[in-house]
N, C-alpha and C positions, 0 to 999 in steps of 0.2 A: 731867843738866841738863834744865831746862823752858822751853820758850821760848814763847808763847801765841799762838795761832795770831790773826790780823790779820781785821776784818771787812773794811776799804777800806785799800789801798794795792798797795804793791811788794814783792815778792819776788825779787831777785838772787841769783840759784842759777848751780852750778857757776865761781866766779871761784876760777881760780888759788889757789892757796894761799900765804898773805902780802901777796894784793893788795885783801883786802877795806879797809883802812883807806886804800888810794891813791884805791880808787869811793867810798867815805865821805869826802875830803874834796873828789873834784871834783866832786861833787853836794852840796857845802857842808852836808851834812847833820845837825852841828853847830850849823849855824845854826837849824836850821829848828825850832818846838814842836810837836814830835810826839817819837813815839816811836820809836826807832830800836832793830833788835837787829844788833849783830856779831858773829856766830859765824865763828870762825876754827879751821883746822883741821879741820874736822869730816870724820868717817869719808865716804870714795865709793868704790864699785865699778868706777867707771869711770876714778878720777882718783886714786886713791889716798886724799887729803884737799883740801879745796877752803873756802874763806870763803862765807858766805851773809850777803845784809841783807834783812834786813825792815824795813818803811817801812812806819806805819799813813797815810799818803798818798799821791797819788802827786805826784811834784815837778813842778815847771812850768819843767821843762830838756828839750831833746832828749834823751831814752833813747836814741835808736840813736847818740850819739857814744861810749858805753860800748862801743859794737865797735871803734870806734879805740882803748880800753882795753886791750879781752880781745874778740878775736872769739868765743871760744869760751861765754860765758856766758850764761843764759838769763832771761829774765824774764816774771814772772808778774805778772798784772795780777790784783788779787781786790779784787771786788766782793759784799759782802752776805755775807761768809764763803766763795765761792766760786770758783774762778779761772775768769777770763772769758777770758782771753787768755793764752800760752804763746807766747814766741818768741826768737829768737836777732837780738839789734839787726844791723841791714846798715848796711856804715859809708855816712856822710850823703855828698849828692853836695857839700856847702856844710856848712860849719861858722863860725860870725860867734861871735867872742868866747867862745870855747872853748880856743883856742893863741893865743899871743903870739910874732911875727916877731922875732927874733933879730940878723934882719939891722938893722946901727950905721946903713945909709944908705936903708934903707926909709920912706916915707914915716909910715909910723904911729909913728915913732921922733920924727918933731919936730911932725906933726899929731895930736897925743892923743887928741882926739876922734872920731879915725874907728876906725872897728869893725876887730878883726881878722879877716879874712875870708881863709879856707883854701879851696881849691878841690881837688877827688878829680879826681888826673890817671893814678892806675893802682891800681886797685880789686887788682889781683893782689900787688902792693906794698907795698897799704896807704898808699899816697903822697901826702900833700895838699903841696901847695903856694900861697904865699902869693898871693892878687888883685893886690898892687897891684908886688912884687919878684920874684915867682916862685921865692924861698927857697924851698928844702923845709922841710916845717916839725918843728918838735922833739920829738924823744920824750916823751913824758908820765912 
């Protein structure tokens, strides 16, 4: 298989294996015209097999909520053919409109228009909980 290497965008390396199609839709990246590659499965030394995206863009979403995804994944920033940046997302201290509060009697349930806003109240736990109910909030 040949996949073409990217002059400008993103590279998501090392995601779990089977998870690449779950970062491919919450970076809506169906939506987006550009070129998207999803290789699944692919051979790793360190992980056995693992999903990879390439994105000839880069999106205009927080990239470090993909560590509330997969803490373990790594991302490549390439600019001009060449990677400018290599790093591993650190989950946000704030997430707005990225999870949706569950809880029936939260206020975002009958006031629509307000953002849903997660708050990181134990980074060891991975644990956000809701601004406005203090639900914890829902697996992805």
């Amino acid at each position: 298989m040949n996949i073409d290497s990217i002059k400008t965008g993103i590279v998501i390396d090392h995601i779990k294996a089977g998870d690449g199609m779950r970062i491919y839709n919450f970076l809506n990246l169906g939506e987006m015209d550009c070129s998207v590659a999803l290789i699944k499965n692919a051979s790793s030394r360190k992980m056995g097999k693992k999903d990879i995206i390439k994105v000839d863009i880069v999106p205009d979403t927080d990239l470090n909520a993909l560590g509330f995804i997969d803490p373990n994944i790594t991302l490549n920033i390439i600019e001009n053919g060449e990677r400018v940046r290599k790093y591993h997302p650190e989950l946000p201290e704030r997430m707005t409109n990225i999870l949706k509060c569950k809880n029936p009697r939260c206020i975002t349930t009958t006031e629509q228009e307000l953002p849903h806003v997660f708050m990181l109240v134990d980074r060891e736990k991975d644990e956000y909980r809701c601004l406005y109910c203090e639900s914890k909030a829902p697996a992805l």
